[in-house]
C-alpha positions as CSV (number, residue, x, y, z in Angstrom):
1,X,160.4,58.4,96.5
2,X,157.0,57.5,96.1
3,X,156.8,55.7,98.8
4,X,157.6,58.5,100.7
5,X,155.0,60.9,99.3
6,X,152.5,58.2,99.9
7,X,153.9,57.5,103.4
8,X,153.5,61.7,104.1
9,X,150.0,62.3,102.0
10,X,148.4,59.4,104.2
11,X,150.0,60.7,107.3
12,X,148.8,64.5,106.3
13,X,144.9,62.9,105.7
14,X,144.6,61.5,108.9
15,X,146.0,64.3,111.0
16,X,143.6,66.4,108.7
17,X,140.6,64.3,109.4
18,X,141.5,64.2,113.3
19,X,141.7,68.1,113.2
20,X,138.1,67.9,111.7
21,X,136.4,65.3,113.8
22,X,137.6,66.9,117.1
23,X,134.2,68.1,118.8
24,X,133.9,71.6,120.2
25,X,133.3,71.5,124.3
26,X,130.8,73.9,125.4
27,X,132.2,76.2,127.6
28,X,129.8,79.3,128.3
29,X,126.0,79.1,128.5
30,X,124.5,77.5,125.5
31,X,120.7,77.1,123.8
32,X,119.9,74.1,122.1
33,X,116.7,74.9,120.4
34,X,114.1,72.9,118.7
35,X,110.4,74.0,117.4
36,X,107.4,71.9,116.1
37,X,103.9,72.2,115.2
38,X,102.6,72.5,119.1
39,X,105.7,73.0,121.0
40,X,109.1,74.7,121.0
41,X,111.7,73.6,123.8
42,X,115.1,75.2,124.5
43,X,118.0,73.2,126.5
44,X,120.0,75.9,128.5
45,X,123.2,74.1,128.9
46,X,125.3,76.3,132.2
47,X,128.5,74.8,132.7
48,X,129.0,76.2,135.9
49,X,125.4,75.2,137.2
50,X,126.4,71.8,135.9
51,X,129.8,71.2,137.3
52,X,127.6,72.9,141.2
53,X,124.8,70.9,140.9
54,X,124.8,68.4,137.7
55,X,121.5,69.7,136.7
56,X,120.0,72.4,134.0
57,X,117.1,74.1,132.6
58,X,114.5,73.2,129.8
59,X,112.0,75.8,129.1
60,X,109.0,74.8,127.4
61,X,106.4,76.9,125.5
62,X,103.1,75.8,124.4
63,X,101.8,76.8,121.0
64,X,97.8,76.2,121.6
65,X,95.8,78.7,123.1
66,X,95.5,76.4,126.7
67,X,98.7,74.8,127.7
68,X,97.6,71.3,129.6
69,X,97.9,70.6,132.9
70,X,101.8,70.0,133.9
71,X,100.4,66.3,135.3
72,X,99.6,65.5,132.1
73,X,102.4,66.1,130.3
74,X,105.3,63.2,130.0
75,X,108.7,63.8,128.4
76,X,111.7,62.1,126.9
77,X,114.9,63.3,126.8
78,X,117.0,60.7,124.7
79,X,121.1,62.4,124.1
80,X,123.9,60.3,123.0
81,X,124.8,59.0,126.7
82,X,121.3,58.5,128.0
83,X,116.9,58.3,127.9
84,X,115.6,60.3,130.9
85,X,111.9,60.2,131.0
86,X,109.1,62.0,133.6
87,X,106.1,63.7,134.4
88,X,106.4,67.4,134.2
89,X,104.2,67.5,137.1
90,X,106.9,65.8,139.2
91,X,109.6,67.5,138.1
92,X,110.7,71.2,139.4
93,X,109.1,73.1,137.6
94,X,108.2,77.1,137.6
95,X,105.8,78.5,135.1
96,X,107.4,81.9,133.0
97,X,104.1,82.2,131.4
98,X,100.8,81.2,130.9
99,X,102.2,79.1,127.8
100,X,105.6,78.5,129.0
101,X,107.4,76.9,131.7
102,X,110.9,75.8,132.6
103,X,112.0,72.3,134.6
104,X,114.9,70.6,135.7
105,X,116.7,67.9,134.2
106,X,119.1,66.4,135.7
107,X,123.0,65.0,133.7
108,X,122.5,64.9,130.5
109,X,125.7,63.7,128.8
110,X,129.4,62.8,130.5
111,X,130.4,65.9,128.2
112,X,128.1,68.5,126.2
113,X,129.1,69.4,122.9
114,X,128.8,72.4,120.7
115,X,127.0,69.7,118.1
116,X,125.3,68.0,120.5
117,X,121.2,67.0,119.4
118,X,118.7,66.4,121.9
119,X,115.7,64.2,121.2
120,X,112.7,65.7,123.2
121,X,109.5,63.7,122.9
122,X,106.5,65.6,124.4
123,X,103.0,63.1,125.1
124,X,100.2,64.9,126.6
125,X,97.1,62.8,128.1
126,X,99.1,59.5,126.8
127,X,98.0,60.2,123.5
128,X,99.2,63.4,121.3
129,X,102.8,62.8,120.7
130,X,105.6,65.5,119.2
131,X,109.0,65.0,118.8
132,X,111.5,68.2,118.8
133,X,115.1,67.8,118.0
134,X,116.8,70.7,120.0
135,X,120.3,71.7,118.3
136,X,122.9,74.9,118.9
137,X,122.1,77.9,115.7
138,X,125.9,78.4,115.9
């Protein structure tokens, strides 16, 4: 009889911690968001965009009173499947405002999660360096 209990309470813990580790798919548009002291991104995830064209949006909003030239700012996007690096001022870009633009980035992950963390390292003139970790607030 014990065995038996043993047997089921082991066979209950693992289904229970299957249930729990099971990652939420992002299904509808969705912000991953990250701030620091000169910078604030935002990831716009689109699945439909993505599954058209395998590309998305990250908008990008200086803090500073001058936002530097887009040649002379360089990126990093490190996610769990890949490092994508560039010059914003090769990228397609459009400016939103005199602090903030928006550019493409091409596939990120093979599947984006509700959980997901982006690594975005922002160097401007090869020197000032910032690192913003851009997560869901859901």
């Amino acid at each position: 009889m014990q065995k038996i209990s043993l047997a089921l309470f082991i066979a209950l813990l693992i289904i229970y911690t299957g249930a729990c580790s099971q990652k939420s798919v992002v299904q509808k548009i969705t912000q991953f968001r990250g701030e620091g002291k000169e910078w604030s991104a935002t990831y716009i995830y689109d699945p439909e965009l993505y599954n058209d064209k395998k590309v998305n949006w990250i908008e990008l909003t200086y803090k500073g009173s001058d936002m530097p030239e887009l040649e002379d700012i360089d990126i990093q996007l490190k996610t769990r499947d890949i490092i994508a690096t560039g010059n914003v001022g090769d990228m397609e870009t459009k400016r939103i405002s005199k602090k903030m633009i928006a550019f493409l980035v091409g596939t990120m992950n093979n599947q984006t999660y509700q959980n997901d963390t982006y690594r975005l390292k922002i160097t401007c003139n090869g020197k000032r360096e910032e690192v913003l970790y851009l997560r869901t607030k859901e």
